[in-house]
Chimera marker file (.cmm) of the C-alpha trace (Angstrom):
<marker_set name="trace">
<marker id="1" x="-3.983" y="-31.660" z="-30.819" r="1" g="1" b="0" radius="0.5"/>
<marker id="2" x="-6.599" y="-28.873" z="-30.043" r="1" g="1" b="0" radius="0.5"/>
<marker id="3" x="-9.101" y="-28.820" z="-27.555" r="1" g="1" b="0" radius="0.5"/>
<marker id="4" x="-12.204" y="-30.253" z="-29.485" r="1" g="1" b="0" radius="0.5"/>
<marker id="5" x="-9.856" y="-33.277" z="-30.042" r="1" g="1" b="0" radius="0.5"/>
<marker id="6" x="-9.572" y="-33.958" z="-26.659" r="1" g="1" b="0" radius="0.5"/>
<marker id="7" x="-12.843" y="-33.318" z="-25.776" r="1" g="1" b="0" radius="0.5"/>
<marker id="8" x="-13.781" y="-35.856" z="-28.001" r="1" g="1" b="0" radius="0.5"/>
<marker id="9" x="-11.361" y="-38.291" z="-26.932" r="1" g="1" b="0" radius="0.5"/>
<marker id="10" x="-12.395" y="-37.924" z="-23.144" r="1" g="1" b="0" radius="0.5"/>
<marker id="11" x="-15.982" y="-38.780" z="-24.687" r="1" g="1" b="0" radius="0.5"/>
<marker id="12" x="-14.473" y="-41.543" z="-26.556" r="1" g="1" b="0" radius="0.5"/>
<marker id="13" x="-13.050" y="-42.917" z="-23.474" r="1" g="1" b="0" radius="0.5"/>
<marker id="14" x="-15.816" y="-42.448" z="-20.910" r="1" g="1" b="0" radius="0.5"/>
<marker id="15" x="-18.353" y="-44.553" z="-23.548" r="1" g="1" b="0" radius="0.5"/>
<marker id="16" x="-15.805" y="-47.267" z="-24.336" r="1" g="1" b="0" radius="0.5"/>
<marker id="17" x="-15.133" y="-48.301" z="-20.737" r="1" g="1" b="0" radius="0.5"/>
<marker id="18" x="-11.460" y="-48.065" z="-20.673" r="1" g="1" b="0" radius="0.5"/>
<marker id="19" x="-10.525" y="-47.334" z="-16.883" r="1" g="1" b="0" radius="0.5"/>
<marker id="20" x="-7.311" y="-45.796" z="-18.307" r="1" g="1" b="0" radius="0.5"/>
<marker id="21" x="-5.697" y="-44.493" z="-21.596" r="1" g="1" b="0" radius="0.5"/>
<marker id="22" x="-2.463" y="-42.793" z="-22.377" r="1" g="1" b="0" radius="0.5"/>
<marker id="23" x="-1.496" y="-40.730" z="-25.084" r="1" g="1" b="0" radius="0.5"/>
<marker id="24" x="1.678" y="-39.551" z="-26.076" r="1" g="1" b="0" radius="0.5"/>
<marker id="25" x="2.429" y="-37.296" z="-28.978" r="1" g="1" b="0" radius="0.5"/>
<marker id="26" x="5.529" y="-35.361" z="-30.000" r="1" g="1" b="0" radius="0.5"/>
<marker id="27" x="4.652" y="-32.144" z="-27.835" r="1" g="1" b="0" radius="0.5"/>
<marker id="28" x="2.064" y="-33.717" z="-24.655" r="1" g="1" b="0" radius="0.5"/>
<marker id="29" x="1.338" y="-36.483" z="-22.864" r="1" g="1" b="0" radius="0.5"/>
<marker id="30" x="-2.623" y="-37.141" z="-21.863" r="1" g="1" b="0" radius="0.5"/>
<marker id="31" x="-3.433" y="-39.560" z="-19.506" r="1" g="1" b="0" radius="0.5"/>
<marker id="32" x="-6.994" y="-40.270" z="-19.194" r="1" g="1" b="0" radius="0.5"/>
<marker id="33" x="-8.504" y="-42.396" z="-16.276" r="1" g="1" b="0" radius="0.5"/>
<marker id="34" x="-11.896" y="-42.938" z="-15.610" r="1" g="1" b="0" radius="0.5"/>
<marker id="35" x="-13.493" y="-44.821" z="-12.017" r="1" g="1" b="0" radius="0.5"/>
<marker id="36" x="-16.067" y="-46.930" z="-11.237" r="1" g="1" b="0" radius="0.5"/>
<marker id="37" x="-17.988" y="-44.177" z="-10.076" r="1" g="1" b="0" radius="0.5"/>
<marker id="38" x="-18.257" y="-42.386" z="-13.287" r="1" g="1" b="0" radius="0.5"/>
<marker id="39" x="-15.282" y="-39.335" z="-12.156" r="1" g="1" b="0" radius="0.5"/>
<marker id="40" x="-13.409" y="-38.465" z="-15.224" r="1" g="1" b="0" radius="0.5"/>
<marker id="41" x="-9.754" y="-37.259" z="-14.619" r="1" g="1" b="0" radius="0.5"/>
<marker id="42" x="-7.716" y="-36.168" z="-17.269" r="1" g="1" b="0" radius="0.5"/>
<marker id="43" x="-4.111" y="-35.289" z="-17.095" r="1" g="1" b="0" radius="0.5"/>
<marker id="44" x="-2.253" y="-32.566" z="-19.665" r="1" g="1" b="0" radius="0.5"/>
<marker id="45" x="1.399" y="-32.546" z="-19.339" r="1" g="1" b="0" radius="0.5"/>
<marker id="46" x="3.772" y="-30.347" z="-21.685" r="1" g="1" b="0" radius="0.5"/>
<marker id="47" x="6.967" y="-32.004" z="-22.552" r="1" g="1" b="0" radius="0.5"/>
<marker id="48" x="9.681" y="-29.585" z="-22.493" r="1" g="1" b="0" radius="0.5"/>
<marker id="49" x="10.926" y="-29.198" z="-25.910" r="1" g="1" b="0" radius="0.5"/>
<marker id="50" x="12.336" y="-25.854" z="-27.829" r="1" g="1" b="0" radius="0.5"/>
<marker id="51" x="8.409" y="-25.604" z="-29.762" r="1" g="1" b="0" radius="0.5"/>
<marker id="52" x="6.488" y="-25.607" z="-26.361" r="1" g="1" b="0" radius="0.5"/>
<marker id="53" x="8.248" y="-22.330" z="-25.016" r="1" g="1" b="0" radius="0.5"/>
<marker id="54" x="6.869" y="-20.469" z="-28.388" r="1" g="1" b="0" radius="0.5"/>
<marker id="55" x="3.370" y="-22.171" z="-28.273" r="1" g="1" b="0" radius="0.5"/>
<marker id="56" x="2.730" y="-20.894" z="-24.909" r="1" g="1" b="0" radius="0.5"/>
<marker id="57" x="4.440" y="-17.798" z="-25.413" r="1" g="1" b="0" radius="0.5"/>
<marker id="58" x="1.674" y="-16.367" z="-27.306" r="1" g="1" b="0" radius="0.5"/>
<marker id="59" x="-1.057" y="-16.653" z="-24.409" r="1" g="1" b="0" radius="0.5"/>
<marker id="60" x="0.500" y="-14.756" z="-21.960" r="1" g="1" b="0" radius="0.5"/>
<marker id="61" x="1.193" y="-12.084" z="-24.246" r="1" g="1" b="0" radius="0.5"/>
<marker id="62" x="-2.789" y="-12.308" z="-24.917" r="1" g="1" b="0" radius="0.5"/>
<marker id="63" x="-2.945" y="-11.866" z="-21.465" r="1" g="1" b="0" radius="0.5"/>
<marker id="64" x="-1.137" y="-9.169" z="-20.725" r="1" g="1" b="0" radius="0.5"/>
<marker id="65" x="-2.950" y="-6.575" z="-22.352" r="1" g="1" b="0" radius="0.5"/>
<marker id="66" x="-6.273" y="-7.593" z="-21.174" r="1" g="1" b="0" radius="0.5"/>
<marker id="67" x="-5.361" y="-7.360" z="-17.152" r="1" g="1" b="0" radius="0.5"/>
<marker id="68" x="-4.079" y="-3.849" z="-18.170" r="1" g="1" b="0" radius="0.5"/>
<marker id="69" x="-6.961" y="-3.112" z="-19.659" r="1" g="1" b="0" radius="0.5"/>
<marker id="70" x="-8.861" y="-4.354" z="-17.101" r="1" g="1" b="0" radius="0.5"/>
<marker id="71" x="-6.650" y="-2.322" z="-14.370" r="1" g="1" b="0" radius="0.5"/>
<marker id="72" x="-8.029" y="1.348" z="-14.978" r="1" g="1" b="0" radius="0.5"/>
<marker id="73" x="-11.698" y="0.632" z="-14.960" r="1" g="1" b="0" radius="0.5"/>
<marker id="74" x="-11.481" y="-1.391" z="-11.923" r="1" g="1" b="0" radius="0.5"/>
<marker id="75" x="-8.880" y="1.214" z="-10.147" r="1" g="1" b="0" radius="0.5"/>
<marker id="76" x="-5.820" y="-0.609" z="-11.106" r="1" g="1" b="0" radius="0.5"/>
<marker id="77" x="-3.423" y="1.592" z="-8.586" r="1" g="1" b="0" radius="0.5"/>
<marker id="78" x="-4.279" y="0.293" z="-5.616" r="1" g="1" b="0" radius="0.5"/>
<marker id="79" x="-4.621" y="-3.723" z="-6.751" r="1" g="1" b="0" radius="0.5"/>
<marker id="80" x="-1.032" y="-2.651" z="-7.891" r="1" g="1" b="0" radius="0.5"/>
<marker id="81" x="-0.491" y="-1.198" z="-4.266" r="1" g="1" b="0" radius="0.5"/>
<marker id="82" x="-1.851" y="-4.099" z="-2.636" r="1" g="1" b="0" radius="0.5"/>
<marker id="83" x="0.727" y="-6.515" z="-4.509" r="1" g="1" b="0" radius="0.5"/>
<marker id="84" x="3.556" y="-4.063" z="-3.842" r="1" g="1" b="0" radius="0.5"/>
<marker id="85" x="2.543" y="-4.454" z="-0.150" r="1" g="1" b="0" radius="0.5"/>
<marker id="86" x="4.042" y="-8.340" z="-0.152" r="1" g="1" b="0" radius="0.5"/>
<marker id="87" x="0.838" y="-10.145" z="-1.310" r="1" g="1" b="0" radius="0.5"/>
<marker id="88" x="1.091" y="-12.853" z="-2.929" r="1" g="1" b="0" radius="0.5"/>
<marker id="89" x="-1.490" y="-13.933" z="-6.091" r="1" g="1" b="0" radius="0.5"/>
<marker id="90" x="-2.922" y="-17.422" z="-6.488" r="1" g="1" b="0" radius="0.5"/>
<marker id="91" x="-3.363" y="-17.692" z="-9.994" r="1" g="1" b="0" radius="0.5"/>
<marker id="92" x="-5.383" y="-20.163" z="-12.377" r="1" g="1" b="0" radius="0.5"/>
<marker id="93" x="-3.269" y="-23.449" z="-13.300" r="1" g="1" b="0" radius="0.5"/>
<marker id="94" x="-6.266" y="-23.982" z="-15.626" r="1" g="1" b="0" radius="0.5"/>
<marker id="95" x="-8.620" y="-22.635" z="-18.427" r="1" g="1" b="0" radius="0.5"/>
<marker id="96" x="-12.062" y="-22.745" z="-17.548" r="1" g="1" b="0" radius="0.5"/>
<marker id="97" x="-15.293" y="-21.688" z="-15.596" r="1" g="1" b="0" radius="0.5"/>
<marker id="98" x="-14.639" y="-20.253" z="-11.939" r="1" g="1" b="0" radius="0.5"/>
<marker id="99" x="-16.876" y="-21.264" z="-8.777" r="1" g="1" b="0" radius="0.5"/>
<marker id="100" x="-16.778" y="-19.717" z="-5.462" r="1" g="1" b="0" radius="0.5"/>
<marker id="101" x="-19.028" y="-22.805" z="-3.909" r="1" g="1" b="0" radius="0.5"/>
<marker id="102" x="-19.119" y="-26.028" z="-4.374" r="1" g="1" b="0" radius="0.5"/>
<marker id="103" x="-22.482" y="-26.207" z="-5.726" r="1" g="1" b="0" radius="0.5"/>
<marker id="104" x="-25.010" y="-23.525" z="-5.781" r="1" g="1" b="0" radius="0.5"/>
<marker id="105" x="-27.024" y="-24.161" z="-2.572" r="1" g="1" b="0" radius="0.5"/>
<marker id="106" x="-23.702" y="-24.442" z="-0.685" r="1" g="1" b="0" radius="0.5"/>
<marker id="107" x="-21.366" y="-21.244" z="1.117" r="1" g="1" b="0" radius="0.5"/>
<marker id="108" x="-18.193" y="-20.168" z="-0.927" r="1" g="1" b="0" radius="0.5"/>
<marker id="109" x="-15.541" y="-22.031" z="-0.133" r="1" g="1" b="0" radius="0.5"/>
<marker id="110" x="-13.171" y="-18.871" z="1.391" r="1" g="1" b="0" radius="0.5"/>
<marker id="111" x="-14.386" y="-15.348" z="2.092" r="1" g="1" b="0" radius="0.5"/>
<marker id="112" x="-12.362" y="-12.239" z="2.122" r="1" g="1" b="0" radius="0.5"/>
<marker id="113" x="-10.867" y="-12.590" z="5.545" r="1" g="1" b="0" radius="0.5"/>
<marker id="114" x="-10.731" y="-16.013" z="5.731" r="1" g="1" b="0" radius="0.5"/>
<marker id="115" x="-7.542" y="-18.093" z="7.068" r="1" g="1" b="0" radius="0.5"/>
<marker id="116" x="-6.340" y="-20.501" z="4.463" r="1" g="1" b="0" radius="0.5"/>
<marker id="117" x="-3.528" y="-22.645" z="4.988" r="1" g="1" b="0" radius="0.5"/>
<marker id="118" x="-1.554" y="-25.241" z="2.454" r="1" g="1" b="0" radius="0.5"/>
<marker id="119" x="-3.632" y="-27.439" z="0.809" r="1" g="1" b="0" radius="0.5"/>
<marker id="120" x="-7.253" y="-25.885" z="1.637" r="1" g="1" b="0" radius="0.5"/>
<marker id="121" x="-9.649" y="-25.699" z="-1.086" r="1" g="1" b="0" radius="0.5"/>
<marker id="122" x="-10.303" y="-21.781" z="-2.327" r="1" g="1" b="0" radius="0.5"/>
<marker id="123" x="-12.564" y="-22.859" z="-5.572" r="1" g="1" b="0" radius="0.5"/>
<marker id="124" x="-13.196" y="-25.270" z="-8.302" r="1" g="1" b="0" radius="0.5"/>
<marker id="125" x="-12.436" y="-24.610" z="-11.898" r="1" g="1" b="0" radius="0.5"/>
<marker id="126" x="-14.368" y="-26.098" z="-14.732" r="1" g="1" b="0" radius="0.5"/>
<marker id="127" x="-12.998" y="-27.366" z="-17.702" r="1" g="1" b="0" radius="0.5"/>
<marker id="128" x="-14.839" y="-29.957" z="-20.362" r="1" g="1" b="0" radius="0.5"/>
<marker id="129" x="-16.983" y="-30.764" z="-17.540" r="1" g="1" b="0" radius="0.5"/>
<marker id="130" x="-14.752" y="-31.823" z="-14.802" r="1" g="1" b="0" radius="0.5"/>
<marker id="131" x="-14.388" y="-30.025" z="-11.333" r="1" g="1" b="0" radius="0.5"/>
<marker id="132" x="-10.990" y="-29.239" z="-10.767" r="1" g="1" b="0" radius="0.5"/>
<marker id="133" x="-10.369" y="-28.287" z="-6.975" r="1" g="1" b="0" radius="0.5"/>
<marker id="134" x="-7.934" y="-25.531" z="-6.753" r="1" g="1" b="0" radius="0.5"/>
<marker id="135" x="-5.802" y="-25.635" z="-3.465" r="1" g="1" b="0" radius="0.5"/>
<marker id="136" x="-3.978" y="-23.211" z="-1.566" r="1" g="1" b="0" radius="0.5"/>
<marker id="137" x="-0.610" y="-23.435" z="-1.578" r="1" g="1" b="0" radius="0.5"/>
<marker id="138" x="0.290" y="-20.912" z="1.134" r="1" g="1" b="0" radius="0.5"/>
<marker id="139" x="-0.918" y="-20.048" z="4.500" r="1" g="1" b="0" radius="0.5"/>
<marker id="140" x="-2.411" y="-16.731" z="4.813" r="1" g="1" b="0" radius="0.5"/>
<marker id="141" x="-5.562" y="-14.381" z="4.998" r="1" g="1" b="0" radius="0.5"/>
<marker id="142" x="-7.511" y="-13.988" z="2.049" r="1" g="1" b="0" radius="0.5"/>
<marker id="143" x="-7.524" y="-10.137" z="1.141" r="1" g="1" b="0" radius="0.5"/>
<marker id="144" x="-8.968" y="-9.949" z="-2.286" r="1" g="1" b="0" radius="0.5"/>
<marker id="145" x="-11.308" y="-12.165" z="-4.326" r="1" g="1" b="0" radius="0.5"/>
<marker id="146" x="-9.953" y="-11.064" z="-7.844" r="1" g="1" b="0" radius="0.5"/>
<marker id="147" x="-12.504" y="-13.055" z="-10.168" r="1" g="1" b="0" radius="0.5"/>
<marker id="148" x="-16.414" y="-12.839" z="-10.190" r="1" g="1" b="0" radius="0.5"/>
<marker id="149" x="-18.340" y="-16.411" z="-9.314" r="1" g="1" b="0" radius="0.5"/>
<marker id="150" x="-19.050" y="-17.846" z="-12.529" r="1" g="1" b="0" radius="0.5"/>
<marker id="151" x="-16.551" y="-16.386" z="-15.113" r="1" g="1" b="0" radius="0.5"/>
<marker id="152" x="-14.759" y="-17.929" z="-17.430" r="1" g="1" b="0" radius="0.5"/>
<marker id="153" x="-10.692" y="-17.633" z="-15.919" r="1" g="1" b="0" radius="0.5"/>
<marker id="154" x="-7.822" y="-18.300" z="-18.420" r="1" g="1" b="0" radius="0.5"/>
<marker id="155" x="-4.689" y="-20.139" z="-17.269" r="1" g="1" b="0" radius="0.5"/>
<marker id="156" x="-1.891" y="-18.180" z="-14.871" r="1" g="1" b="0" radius="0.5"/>
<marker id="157" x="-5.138" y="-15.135" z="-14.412" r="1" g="1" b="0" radius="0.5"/>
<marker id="158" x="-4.809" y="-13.649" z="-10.954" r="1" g="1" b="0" radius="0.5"/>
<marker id="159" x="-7.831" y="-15.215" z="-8.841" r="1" g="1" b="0" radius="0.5"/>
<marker id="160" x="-6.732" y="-14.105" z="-5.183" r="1" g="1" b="0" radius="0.5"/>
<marker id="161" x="-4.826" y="-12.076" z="-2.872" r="1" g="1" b="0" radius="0.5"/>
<marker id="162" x="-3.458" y="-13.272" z="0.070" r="1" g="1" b="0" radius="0.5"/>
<marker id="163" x="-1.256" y="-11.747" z="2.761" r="1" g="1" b="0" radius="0.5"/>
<marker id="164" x="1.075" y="-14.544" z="3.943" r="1" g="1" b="0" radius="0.5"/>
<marker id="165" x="1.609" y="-12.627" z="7.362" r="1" g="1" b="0" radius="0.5"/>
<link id1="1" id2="2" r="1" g="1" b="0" radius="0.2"/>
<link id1="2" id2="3" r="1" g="1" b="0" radius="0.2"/>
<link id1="3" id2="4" r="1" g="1" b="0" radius="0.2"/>
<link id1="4" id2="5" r="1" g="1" b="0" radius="0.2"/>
<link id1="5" id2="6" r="1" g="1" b="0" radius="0.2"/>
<link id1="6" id2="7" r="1" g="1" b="0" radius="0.2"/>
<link id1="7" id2="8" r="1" g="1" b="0" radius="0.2"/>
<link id1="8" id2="9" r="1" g="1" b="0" radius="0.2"/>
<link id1="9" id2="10" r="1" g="1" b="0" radius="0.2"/>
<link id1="10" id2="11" r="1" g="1" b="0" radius="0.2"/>
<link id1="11" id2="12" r="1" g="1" b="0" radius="0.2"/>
<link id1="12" id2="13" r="1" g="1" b="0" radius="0.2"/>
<link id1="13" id2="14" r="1" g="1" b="0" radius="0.2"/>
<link id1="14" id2="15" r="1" g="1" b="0" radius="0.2"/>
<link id1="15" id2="16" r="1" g="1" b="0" radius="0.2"/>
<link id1="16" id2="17" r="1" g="1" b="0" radius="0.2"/>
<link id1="17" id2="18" r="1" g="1" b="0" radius="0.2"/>
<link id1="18" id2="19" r="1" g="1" b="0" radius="0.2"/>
<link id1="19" id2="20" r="1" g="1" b="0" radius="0.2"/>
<link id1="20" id2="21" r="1" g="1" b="0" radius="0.2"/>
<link id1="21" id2="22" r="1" g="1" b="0" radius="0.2"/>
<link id1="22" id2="23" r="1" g="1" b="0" radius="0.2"/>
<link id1="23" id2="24" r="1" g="1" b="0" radius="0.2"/>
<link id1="24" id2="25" r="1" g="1" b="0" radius="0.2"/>
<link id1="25" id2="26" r="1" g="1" b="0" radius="0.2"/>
<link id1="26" id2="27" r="1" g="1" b="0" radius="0.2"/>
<link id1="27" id2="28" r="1" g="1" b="0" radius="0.2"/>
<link id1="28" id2="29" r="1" g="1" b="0" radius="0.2"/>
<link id1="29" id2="30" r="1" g="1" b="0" radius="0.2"/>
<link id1="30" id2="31" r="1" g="1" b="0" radius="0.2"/>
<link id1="31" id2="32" r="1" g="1" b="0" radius="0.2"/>
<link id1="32" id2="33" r="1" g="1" b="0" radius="0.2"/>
<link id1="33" id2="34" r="1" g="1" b="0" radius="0.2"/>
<link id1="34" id2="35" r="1" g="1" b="0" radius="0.2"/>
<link id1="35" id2="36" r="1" g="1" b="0" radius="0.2"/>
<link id1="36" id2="37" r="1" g="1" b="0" radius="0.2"/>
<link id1="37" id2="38" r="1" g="1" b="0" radius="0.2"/>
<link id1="38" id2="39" r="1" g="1" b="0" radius="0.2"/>
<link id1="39" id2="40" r="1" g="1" b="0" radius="0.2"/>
<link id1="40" id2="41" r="1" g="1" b="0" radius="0.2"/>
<link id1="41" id2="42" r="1" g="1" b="0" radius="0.2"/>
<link id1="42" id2="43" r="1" g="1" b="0" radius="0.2"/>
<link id1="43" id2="44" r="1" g="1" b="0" radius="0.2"/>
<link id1="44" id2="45" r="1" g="1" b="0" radius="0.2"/>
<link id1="45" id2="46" r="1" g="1" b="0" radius="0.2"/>
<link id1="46" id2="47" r="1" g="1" b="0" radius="0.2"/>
<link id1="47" id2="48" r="1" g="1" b="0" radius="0.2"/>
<link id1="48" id2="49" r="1" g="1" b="0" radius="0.2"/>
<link id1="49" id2="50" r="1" g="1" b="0" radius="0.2"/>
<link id1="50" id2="51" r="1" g="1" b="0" radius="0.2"/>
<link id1="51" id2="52" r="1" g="1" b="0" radius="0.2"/>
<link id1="52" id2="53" r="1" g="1" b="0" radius="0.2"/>
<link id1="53" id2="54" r="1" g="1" b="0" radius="0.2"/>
<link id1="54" id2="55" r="1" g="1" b="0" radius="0.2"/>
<link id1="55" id2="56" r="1" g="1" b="0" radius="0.2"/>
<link id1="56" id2="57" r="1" g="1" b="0" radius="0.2"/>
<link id1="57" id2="58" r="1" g="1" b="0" radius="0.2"/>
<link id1="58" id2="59" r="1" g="1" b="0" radius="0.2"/>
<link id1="59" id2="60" r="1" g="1" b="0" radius="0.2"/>
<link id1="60" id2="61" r="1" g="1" b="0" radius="0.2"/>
<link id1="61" id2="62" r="1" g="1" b="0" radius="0.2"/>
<link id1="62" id2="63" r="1" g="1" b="0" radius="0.2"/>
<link id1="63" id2="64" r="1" g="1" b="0" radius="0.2"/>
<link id1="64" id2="65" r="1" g="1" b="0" radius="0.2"/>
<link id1="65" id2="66" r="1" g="1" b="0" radius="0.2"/>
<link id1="66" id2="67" r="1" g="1" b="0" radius="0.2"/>
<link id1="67" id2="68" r="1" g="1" b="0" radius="0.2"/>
<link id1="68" id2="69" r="1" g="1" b="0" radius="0.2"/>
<link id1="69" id2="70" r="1" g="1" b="0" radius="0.2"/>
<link id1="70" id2="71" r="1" g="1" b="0" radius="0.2"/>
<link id1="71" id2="72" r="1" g="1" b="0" radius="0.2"/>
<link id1="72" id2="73" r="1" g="1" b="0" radius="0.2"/>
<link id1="73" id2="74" r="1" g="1" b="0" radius="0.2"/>
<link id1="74" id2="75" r="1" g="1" b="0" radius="0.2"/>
<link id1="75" id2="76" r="1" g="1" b="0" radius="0.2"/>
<link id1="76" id2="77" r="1" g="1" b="0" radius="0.2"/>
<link id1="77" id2="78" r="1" g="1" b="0" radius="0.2"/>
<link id1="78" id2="79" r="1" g="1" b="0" radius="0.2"/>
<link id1="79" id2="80" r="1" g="1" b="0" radius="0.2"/>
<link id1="80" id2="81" r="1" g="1" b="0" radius="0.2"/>
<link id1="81" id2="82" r="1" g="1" b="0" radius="0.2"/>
<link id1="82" id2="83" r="1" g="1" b="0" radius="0.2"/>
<link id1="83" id2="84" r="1" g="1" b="0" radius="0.2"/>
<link id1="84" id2="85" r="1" g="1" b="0" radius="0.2"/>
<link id1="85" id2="86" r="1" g="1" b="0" radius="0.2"/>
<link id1="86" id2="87" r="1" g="1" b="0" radius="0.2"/>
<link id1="87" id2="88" r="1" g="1" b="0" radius="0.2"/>
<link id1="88" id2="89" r="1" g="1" b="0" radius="0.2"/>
<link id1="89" id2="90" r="1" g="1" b="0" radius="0.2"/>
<link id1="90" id2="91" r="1" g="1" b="0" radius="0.2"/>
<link id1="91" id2="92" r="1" g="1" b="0" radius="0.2"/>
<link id1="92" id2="93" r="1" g="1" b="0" radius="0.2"/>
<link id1="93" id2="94" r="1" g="1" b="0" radius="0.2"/>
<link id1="94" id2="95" r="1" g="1" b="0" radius="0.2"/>
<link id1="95" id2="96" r="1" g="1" b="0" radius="0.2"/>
<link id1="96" id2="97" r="1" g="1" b="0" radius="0.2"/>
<link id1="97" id2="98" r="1" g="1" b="0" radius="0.2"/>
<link id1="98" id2="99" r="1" g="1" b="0" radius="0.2"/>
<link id1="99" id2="100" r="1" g="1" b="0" radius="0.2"/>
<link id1="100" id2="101" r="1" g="1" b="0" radius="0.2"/>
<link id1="101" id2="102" r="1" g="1" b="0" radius="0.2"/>
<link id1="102" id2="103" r="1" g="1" b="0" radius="0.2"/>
<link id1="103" id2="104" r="1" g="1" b="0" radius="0.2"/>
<link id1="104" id2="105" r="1" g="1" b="0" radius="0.2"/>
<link id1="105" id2="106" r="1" g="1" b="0" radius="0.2"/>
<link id1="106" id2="107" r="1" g="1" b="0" radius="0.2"/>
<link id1="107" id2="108" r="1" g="1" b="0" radius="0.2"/>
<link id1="108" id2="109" r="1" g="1" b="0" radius="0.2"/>
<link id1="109" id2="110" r="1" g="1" b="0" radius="0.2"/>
<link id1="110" id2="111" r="1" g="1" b="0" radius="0.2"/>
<link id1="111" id2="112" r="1" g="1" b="0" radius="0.2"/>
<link id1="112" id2="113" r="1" g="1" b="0" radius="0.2"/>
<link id1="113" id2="114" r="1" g="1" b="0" radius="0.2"/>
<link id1="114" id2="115" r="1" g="1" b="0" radius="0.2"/>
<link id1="115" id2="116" r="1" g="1" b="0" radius="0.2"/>
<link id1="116" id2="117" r="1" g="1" b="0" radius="0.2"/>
<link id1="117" id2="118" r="1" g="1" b="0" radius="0.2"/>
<link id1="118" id2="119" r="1" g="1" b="0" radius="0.2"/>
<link id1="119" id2="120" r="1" g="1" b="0" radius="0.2"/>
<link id1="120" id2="121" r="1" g="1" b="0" radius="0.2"/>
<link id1="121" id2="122" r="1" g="1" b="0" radius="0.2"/>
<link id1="122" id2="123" r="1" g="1" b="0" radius="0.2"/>
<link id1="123" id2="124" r="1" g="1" b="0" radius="0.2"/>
<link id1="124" id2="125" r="1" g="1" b="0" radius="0.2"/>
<link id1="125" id2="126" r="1" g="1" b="0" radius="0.2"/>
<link id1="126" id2="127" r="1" g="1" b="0" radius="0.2"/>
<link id1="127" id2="128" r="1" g="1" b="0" radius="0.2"/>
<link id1="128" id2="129" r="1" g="1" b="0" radius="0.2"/>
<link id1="129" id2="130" r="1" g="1" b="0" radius="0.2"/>
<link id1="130" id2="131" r="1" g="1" b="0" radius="0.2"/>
<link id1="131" id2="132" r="1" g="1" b="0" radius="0.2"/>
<link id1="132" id2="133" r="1" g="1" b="0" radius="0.2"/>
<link id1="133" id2="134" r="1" g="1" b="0" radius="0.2"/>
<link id1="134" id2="135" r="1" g="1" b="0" radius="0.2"/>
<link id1="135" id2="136" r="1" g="1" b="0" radius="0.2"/>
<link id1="136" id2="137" r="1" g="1" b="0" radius="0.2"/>
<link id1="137" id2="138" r="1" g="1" b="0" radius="0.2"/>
<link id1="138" id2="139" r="1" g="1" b="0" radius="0.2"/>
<link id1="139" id2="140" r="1" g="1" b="0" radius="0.2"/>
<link id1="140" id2="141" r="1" g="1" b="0" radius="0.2"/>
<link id1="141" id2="142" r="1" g="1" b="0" radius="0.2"/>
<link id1="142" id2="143" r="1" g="1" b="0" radius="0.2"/>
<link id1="143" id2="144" r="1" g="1" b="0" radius="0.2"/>
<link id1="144" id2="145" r="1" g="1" b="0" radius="0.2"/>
<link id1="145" id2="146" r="1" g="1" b="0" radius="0.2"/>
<link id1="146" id2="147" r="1" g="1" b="0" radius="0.2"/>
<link id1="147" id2="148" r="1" g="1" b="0" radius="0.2"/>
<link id1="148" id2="149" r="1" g="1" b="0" radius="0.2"/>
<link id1="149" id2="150" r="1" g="1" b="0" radius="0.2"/>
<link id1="150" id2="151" r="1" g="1" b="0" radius="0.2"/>
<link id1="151" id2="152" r="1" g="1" b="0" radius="0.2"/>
<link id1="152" id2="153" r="1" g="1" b="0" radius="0.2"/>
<link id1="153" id2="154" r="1" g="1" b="0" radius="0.2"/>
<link id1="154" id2="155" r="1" g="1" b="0" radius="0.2"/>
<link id1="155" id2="156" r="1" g="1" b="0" radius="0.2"/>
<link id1="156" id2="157" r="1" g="1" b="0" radius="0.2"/>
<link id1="157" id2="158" r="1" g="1" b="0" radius="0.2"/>
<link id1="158" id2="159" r="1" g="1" b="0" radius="0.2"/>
<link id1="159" id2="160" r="1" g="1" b="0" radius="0.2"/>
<link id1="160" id2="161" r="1" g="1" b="0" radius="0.2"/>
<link id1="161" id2="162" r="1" g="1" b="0" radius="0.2"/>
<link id1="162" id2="163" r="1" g="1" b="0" radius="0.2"/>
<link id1="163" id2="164" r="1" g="1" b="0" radius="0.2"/>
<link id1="164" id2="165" r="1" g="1" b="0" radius="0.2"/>
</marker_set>
């Protein structure tokens, strides 16, 4: 199932007025709930099976080359000093659009500097038009905003550094 497939089903969903619908195919699961309120939420789950390792092995070597790339021009020796230093990188658990602020009138949600501990929200990530809050999950002091406010972010890309200390 690609993406435009369950873009469309989402849309499917949403107009027919199901509060819920689950999907289960041979290599994910989608759950797809919907509220009184109009929030969409929809749920992607891999099921471990000896195809899923290969399918996803292919992004991340995609990946690799482009944050080397993207190293020298942005003076990838000391990002590679900072991590050395016992930083640890919140990446994305989602493809999609990154936000800084919850809507454009609003303050980012963390500045470089800022304490974060478990659970605080550092930015939302948009994908097929729902608002995924992304949460900390581990106490620190933001050191390094890694992505630009509005850029498109692919899964597992480095967004921040934080110094757990």
């Amino acid at each position: 199932m690609d993406l435009k497939e369950i873009q469309n089903l989402i849309k499917f969903v949403a107009k027919s007025g199901a509060s819920e619908v689950k999907l289960e195919m041979d290599d994910i699961k989608i759950t797809i709930k919907t509220g009184s309120d109009d929030k969409e939420t929809t749920i992607l789950q891999q099921v471990p099976m000896q195809s899923a390792p290969q399918m996803q092995q292919p992004v991340q070597q995609q990946q690799a080359p482009q944050q080397q790339e993207g190293k020298p021009s942005g003076g990838g020796d000391t990002a590679g000093g900072e991590e050395d230093k016992g930083y640890i990188t919140i990446k994305s658990p989602i493809i999609g659009t990154f936000y800084r602020k919850p809507s454009p009138d609003k303050e980012p949600f963390v500045e470089v500097g800022n304490s974060v501990k478990v659970g605080d929200v550092l930015c939302v990530i948009e994908a097929m038009k729902l608002f995924n809050e992304i949460e900390s999950e581990v106490s620190g002091k933001i050191v390094k905003v890694l992505v630009d406010d509005s850029s498109p972010v692919e899964f597992d890309q480095p967004l921040f550094l934080v110094d757990p200390s």
